[in-house]
Backbone bond lengths (Angstrom), bond angles and torsions (degrees), N, CA, C in turn:
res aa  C-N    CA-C-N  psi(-1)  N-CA   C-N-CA  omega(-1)  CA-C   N-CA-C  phi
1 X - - - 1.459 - - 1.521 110.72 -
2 X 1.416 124.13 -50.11 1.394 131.29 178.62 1.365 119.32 -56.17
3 X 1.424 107.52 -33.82 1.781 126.95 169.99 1.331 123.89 -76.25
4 X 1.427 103.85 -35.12 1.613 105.68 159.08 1.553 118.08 -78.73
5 X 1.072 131.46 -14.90 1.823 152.67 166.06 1.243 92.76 -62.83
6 X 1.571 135.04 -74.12 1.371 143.03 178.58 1.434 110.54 -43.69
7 X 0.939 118.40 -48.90 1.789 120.32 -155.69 1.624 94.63 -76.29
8 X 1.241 112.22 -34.55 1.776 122.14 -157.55 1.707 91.88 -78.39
9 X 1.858 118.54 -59.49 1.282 120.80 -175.60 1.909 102.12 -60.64
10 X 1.264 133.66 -19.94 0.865 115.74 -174.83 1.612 110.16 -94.91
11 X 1.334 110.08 -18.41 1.407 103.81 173.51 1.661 124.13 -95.11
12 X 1.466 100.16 4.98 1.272 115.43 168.78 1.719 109.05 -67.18
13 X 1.300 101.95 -55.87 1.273 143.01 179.64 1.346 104.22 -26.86
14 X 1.499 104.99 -76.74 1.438 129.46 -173.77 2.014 107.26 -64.86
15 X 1.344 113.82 -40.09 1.580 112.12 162.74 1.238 109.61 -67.20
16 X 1.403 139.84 -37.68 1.748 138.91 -179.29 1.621 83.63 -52.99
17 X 1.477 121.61 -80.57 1.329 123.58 -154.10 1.485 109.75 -43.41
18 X 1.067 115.54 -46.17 1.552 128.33 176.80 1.045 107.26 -38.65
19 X 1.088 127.21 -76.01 1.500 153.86 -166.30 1.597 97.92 -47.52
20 X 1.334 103.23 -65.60 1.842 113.39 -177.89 1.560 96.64 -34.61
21 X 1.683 91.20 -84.72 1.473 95.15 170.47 1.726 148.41 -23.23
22 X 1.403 83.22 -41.52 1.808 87.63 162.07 1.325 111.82 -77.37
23 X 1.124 127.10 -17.00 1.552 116.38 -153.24 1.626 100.36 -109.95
24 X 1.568 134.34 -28.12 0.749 162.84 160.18 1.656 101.53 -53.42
25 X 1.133 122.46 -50.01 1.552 124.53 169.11 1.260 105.35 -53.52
26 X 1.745 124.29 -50.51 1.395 119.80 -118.21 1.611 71.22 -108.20
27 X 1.293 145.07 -45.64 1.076 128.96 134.46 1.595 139.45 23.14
28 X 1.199 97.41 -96.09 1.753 125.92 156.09 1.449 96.21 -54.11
29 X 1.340 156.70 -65.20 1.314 131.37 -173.30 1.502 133.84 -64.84
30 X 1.720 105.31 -16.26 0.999 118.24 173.16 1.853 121.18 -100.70
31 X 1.391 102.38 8.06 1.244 98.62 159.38 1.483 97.85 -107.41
32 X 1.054 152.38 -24.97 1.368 156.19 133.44 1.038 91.38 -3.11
33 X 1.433 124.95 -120.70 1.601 151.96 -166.52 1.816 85.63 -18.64
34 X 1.108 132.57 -27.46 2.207 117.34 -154.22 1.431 74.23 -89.72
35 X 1.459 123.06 -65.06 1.640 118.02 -167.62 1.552 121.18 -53.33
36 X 1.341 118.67 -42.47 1.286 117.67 154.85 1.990 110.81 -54.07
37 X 1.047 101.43 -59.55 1.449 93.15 176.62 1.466 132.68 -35.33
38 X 1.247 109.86 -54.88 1.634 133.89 170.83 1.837 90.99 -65.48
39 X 0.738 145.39 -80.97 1.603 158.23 -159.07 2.270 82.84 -40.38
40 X 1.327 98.29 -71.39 1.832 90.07 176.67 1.367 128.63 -61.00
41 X 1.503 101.81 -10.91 1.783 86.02 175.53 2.291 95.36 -106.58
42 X 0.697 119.08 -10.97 1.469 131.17 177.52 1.630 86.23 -65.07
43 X 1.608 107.71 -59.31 1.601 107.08 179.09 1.841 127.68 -50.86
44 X 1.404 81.21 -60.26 1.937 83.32 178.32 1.601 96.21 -65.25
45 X 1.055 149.84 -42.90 1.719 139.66 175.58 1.678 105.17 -29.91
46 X 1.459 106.49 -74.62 1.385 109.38 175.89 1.606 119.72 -34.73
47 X 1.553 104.24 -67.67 1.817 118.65 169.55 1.624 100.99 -36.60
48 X 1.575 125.89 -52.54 1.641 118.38 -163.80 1.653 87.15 -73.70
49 X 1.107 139.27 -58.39 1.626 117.11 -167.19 1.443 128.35 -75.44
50 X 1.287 105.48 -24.56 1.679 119.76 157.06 1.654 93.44 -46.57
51 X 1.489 120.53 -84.03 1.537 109.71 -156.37 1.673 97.98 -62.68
52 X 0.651 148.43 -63.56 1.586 154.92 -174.24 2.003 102.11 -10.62
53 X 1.810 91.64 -62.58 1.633 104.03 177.52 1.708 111.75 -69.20
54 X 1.373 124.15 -15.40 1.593 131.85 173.96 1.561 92.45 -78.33
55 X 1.494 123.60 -78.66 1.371 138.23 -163.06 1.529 105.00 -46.50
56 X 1.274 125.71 -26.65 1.722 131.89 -165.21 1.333 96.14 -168.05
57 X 1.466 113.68 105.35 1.422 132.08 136.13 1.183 132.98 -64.54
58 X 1.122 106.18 170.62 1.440 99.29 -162.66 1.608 97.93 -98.04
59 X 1.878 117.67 126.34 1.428 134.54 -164.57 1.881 103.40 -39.02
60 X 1.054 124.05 159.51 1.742 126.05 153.68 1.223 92.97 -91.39
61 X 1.924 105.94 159.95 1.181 104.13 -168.89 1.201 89.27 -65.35
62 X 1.640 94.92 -165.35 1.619 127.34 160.66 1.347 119.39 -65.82
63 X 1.630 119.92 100.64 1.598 109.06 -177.13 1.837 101.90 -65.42
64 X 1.971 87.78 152.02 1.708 75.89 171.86 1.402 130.32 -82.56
65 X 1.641 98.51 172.14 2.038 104.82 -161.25 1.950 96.20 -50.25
66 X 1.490 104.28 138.94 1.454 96.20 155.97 1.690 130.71 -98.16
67 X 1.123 90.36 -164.29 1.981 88.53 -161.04 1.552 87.70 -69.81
68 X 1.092 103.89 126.83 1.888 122.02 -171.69 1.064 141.80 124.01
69 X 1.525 102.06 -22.23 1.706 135.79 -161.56 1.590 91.32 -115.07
70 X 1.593 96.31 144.28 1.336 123.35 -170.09 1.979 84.79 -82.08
71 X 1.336 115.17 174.40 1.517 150.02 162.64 1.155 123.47 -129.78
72 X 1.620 113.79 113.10 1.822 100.03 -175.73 1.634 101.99 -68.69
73 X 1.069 101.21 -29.92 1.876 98.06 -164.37 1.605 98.49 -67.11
74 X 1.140 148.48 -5.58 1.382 146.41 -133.92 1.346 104.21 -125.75
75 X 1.128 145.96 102.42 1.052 150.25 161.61 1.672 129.84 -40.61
76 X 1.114 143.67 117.74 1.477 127.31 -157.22 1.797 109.54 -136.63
77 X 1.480 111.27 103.39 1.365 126.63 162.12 1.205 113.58 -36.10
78 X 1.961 127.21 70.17 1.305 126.62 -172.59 1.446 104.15 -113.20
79 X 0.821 104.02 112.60 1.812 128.65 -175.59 1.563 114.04 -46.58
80 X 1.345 139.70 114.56 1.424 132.55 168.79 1.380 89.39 -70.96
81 X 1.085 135.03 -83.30 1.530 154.94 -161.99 1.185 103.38 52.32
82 X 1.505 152.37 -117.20 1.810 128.32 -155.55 1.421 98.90 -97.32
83 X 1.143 121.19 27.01 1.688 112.85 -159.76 1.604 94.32 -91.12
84 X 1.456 118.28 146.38 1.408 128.39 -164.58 1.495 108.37 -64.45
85 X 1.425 120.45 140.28 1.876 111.44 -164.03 1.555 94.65 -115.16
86 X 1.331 145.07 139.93 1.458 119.49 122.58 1.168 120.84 -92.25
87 X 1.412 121.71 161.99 1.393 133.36 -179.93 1.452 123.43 99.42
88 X 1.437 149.85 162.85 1.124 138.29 -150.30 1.856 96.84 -92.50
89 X 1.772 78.36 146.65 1.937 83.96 -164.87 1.727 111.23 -79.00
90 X 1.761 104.31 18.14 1.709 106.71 176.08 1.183 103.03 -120.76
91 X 1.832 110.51 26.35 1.850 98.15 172.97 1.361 100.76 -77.47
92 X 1.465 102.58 149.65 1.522 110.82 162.01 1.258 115.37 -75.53
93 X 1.098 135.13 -13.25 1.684 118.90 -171.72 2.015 89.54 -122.83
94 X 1.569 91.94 120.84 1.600 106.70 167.28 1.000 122.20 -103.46
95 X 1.406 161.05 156.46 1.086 154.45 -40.98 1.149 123.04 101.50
96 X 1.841 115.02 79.07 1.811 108.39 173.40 1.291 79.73 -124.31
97 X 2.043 77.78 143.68 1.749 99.30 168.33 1.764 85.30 -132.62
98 X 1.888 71.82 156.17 1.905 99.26 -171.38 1.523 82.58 -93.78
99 X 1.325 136.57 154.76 1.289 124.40 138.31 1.141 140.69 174.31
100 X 1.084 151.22 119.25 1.559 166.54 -121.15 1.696 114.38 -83.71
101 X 1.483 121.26 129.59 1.416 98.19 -164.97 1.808 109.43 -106.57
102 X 2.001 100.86 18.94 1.365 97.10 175.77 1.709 97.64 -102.24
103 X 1.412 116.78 6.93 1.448 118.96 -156.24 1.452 96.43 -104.49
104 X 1.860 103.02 123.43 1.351 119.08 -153.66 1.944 99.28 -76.67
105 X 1.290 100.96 -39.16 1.954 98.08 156.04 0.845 133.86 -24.75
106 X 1.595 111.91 -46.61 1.122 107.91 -168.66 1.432 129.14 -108.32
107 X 1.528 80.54 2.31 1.703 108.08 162.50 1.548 113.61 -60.43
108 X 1.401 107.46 -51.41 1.429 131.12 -173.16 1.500 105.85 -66.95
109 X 1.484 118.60 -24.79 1.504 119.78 -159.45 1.716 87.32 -109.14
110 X 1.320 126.05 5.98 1.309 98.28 159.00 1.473 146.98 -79.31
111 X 1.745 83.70 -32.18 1.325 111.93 178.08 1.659 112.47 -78.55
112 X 1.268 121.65 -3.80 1.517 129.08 148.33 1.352 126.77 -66.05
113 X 1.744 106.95 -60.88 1.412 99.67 171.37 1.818 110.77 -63.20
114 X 1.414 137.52 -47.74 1.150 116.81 160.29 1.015 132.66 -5.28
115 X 1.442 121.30 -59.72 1.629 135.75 168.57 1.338 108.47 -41.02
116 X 1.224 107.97 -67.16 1.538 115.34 -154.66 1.610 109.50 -69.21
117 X 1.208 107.95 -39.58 1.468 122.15 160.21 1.876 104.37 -25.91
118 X 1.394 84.33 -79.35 1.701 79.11 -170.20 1.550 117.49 -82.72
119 X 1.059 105.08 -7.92 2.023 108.02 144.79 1.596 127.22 -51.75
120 X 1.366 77.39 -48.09 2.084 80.23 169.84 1.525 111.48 -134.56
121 X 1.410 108.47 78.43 1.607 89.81 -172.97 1.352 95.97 -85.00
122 X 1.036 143.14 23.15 1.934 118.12 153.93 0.971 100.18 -85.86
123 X 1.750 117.71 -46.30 1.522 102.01 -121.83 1.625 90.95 -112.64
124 X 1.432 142.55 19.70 0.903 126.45 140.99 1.824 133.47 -129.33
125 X 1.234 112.90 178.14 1.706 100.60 -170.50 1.226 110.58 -155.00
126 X 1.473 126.44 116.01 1.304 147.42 -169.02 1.693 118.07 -65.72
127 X 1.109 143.04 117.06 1.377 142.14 166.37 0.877 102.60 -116.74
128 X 1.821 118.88 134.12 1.617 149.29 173.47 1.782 110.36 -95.61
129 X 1.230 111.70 117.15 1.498 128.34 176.77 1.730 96.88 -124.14
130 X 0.976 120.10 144.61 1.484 134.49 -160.52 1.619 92.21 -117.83
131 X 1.452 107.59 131.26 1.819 113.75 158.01 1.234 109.33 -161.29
132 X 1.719 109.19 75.80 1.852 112.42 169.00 0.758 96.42 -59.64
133 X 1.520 98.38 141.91 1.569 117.03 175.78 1.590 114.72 -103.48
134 X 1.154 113.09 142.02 2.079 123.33 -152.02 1.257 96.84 -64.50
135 X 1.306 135.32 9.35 1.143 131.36 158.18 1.448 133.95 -105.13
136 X 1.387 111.74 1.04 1.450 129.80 157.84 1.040 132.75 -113.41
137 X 1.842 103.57 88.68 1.648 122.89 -157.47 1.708 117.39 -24.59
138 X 1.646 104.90 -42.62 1.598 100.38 -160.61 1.340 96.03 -122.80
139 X 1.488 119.94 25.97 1.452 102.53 178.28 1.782 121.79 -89.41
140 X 1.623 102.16 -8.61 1.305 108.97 170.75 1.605 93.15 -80.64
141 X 1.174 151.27 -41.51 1.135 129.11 -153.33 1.310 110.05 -82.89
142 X 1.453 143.17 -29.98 1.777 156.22 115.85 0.811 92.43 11.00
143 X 1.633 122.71 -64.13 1.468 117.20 -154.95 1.835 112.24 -59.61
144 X 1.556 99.14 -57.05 1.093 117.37 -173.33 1.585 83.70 -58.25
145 X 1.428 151.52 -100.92 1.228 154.47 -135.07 1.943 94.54 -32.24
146 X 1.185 104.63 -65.31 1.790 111.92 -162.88 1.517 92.55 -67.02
147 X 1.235 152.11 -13.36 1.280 132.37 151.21 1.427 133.15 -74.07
148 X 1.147 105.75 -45.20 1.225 103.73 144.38 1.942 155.32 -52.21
149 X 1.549 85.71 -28.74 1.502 91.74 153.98 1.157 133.43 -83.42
150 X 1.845 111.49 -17.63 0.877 115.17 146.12 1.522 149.53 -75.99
151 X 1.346 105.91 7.41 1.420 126.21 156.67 1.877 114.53 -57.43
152 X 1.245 87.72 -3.37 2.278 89.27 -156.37 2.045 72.89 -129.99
153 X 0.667 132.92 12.72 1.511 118.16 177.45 1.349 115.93 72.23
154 X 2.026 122.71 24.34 1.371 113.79 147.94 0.955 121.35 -132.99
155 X 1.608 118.84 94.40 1.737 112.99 -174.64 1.364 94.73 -92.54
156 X 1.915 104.66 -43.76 2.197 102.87 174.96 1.321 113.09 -23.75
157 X 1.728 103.59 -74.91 1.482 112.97 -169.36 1.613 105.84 -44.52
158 X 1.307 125.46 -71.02 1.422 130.22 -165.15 1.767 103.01 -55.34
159 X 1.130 108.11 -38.21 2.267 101.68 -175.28 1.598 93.37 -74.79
160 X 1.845 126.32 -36.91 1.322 100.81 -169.93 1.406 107.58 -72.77
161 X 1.629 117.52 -21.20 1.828 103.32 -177.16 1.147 116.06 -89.91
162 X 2.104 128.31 2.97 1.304 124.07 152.80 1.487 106.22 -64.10
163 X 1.122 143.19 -19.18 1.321 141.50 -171.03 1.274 125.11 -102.68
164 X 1.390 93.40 -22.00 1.460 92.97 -175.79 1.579 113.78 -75.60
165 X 1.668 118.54 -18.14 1.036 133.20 178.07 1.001 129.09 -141.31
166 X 1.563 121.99 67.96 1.274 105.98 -147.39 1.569 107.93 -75.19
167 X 1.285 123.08 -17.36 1.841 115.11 -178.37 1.139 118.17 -81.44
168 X 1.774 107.47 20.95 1.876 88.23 155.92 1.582 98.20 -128.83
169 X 1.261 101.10 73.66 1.488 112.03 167.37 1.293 105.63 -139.75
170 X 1.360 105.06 2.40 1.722 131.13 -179.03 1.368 101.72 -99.57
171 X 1.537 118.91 -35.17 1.468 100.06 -177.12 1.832 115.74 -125.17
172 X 1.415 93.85 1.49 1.276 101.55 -178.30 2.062 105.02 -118.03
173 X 1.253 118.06 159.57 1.289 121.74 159.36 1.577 117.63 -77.08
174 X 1.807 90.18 124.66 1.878 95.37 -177.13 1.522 102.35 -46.70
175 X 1.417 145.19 -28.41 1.399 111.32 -153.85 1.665 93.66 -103.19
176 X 1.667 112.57 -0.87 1.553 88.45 173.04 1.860 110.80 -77.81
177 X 1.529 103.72 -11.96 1.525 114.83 -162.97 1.533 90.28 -78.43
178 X 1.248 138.56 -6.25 1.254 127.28 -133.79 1.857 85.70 -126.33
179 X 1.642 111.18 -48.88 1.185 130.13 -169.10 1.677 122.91 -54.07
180 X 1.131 99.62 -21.64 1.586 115.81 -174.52 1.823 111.53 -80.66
181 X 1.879 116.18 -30.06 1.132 110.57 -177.46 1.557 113.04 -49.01
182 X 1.139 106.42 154.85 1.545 141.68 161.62 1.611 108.29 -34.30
183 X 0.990 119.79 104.49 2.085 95.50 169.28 1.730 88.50 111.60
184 X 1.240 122.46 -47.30 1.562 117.65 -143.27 1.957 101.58 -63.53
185 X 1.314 118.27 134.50 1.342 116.74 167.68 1.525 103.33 -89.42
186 X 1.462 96.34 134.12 1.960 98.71 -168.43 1.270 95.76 -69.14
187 X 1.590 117.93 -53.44 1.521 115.95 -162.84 1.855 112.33 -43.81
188 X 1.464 89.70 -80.45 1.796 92.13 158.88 0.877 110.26 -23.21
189 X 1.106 145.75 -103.76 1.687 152.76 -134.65 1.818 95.00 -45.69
190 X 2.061 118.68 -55.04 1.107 108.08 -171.69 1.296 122.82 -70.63
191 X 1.633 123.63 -25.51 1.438 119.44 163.97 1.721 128.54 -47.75
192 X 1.756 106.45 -33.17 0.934 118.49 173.00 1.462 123.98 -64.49
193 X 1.132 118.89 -48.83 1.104 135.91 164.27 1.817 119.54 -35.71
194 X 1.306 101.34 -54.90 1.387 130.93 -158.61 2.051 104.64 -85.11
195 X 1.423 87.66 -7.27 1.650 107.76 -175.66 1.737 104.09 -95.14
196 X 0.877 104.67 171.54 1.656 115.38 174.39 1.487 112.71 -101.66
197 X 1.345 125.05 -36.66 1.039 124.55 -161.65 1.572 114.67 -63.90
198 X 1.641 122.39 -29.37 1.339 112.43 169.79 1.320 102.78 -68.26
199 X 1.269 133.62 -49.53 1.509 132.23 -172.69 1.438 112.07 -48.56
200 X 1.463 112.08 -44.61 1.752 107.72 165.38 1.583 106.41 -43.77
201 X 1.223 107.16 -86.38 1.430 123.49 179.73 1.407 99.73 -14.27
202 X 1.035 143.97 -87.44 1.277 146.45 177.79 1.709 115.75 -27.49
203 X 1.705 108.36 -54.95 1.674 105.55 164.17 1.645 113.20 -64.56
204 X 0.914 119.14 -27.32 1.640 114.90 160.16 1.507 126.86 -46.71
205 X 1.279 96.38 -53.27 1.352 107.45 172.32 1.572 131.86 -48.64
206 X 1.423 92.88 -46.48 1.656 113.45 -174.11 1.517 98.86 -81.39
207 X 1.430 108.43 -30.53 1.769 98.04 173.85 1.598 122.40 -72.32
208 X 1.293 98.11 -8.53 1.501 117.00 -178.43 1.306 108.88 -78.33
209 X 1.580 112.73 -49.16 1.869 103.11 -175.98 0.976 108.77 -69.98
210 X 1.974 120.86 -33.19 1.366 126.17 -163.57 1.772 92.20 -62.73
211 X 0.744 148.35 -28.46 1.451 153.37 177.08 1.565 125.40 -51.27
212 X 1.492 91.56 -49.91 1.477 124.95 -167.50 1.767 115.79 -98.77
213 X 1.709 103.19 -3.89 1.105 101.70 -174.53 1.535 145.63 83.38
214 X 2.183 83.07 -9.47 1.826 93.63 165.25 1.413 130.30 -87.15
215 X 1.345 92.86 111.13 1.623 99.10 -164.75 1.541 115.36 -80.39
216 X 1.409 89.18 -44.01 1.474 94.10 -161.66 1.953 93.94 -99.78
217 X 1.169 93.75 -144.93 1.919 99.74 -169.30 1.695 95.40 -161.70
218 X 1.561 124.12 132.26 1.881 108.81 -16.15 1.058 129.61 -86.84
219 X 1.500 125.44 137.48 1.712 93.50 176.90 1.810 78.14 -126.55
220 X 1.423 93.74 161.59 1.123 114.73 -171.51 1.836 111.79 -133.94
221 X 1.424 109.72 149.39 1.879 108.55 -169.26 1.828 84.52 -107.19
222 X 1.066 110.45 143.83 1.765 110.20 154.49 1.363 108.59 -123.68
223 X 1.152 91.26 112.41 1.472 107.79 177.72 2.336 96.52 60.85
224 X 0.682 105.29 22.17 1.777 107.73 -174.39 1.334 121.59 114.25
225 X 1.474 103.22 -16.53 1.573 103.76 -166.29 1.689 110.43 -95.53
226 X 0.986 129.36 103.45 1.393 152.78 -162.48 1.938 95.95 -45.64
227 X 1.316 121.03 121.51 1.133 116.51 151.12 1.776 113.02 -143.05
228 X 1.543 87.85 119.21 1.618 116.37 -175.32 1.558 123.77 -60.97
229 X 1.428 118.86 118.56 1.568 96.22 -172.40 1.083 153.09 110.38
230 X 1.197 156.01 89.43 1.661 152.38 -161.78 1.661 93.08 -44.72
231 X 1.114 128.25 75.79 1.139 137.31 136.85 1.698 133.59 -50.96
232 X 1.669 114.76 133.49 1.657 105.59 -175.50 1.657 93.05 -56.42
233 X 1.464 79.10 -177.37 1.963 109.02 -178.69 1.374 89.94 -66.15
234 X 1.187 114.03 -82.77 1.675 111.86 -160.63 1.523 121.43 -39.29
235 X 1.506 120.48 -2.48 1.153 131.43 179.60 1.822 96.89 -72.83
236 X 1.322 95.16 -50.76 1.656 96.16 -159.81 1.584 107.93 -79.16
237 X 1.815 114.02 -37.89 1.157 119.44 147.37 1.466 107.37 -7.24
238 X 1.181 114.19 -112.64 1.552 135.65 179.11 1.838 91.65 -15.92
239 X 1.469 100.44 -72.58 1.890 92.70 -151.58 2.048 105.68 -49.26
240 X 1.527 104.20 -37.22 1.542 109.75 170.03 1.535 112.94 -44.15
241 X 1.607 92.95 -77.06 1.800 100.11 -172.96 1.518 108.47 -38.79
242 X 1.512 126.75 -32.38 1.334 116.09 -165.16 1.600 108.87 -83.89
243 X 1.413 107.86 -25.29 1.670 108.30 -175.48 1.482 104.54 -89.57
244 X 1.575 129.69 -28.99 1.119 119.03 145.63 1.225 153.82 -49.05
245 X 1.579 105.18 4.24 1.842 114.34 -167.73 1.904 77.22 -121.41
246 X 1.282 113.39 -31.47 1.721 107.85 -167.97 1.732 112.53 -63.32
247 X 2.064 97.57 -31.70 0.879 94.69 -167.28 1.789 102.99 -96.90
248 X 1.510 134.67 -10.40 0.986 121.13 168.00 1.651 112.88 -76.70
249 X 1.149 107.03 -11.12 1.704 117.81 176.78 1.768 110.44 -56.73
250 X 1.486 108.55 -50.87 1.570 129.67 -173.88 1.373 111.45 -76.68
251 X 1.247 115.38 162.53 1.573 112.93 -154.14 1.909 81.18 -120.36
252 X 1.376 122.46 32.81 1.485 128.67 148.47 1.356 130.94 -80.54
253 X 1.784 99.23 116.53 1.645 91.19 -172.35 1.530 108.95 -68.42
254 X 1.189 106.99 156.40 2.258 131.53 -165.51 1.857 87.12 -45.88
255 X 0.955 126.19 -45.64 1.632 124.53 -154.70 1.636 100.67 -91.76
256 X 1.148 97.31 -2.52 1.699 102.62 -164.75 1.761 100.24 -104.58
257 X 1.467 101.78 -16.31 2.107 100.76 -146.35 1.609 101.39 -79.90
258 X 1.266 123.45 -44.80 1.629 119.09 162.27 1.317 108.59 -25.50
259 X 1.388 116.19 -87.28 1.335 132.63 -144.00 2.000 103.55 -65.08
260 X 1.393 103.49 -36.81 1.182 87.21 173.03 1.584 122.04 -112.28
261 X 1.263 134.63 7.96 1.210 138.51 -163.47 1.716 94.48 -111.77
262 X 1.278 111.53 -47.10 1.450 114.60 168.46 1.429 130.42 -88.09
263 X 1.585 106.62 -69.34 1.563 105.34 169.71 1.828 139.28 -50.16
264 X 1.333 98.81 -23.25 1.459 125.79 -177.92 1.489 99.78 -96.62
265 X 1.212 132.33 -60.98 2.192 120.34 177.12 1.430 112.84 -105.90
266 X 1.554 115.02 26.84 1.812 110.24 -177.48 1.833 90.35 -96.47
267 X 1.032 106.47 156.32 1.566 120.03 167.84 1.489 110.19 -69.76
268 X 1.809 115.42 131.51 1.486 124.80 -168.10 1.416 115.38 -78.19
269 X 1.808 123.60 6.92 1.525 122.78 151.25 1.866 84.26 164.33
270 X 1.584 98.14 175.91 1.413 105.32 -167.16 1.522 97.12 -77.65
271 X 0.957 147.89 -7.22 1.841 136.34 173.77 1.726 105.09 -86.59
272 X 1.509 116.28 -22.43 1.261 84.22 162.27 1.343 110.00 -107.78
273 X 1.072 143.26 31.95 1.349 154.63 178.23 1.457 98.04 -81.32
274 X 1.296 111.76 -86.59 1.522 139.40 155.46 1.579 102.61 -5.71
275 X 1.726 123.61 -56.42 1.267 99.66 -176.66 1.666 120.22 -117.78
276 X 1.243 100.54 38.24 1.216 107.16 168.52 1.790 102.43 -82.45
């Protein structure tokens, strides 16, 4: 009986130890496996920012604009001269846009400057420079039509009804779209037409962006500073508010601040910009 008591406490004994022993391993393997664990994700971390710096380098700067290319930082001596204005002719902040009246941008960018118009109706004033681009069959001839109606005192009326629609300038002739306004004398309007001199006017124009670097349509100068594009409101917001604090900053009276803050120290087009 005492020997079977012995044999049982000793083989108890020997399963306790076991047991310890296993568990004591399994233990130790399972803090194993966490340090290996941590050690493989420490690993793939490295692997994700290694490829990250392969997949995306880091950009080169910005080479600078070349002779052709506009500069936002650059100020640019861009001439209203007879080109049609809205807004009062003593705002300080001007506003020329180049721009095409088959170009759906600038469809979109009207109803922006609209905004801003009656956001600032003192303090800013819109000028129209024309540059169809040779890929919008009738947008040079628009051009010519809305200058010419503006020969009789309606280029507004005639540019707001190129815009207001622009796909029937696709199927109709700009000067019949043009012919229907209110006020318009037919005879006039067709001599004009039938003349060269709006059609110059119009190659003037396009020699003007080609100058200035507006290639495409719309691009627009504020106060000189080039902004590319049917851009939101708050774009122009900003470019206004900033030429409006420059120009209440300067001891230039409002009717005076174009001609000398821009036209007098803006650069005379992007080729001589480029080689100054």
């Amino acid at each position: 009986m005492l020997r079977t008591l012995a044999w049982t406490v000793t083989l108890v004994g020997v399963i306790g130890g076991s047991a310890f022993l296993a568990t004591h391993h399994v233990i130790e393997d399972n803090a194993r496996a966490q340090h290996v664990e941590r050690d493989l994700a420490a690993l793939r971390d490295d692997m994700d920012e290694l490829r990250l710096r392969i997949d995306s380098p880091a950009l080169p700067p910005k080479p600078p604009a070349r002779p052709g290319e506009t500069e936002p930082s650059t100020v640019y001596a861009v001439p209203v001269g007879d080109a049609p204005v809205r807004g009062p002719a003593d705002a300080p902040v001007t506003i020329v846009a180049f721009t095409d009246y088959q170009c759906p941008f600038c469809g979109r960018a009207e109803t922006t400057l609209a905004a801003l118009r009656e956001r600032y109706p003192e303090d800013v004033r819109i000028a129209v420079h024309h540059n169809p681009l040779p890929f919008h069959a009738r947008a040079f001839d628009a051009a010519v039509a809305a200058e010419c109606a503006g020969e009789q005192g309606l280029f507004w009326p005639a540019h707001d009804r190129f815009f207001a629609d622009q796909r029937e300038i696709a199927v109709r002739p700009p000067s019949a779209i043009v012919d229907s306004l209110l006020g318009l004398h037919g005879s006039s309007f067709a001599r004009c037409l039938s003349s060269e001199r709006a059609r110059a006017k119009i190659t003037e124009d396009q020699r003007l962006a080609e100058r200035f670097g507006a290639r495409g349509t719309p691009t627009f100068f504020v106060n000189g500073r080039v902004l590319v594009g049917a851009q939101p409101l708050e774009r122009f917001v900003e470019a206004v508010e900033r030429e409006l604090a420059a120009a209440r900053r300067s001891d230039i009276p409002r009717a005076e601040y174009y001609r000398r803050a821009v036209l007098e120290q803006g650069a005379l087009g992007v080729v001589e910009r480029a080689a100054q």
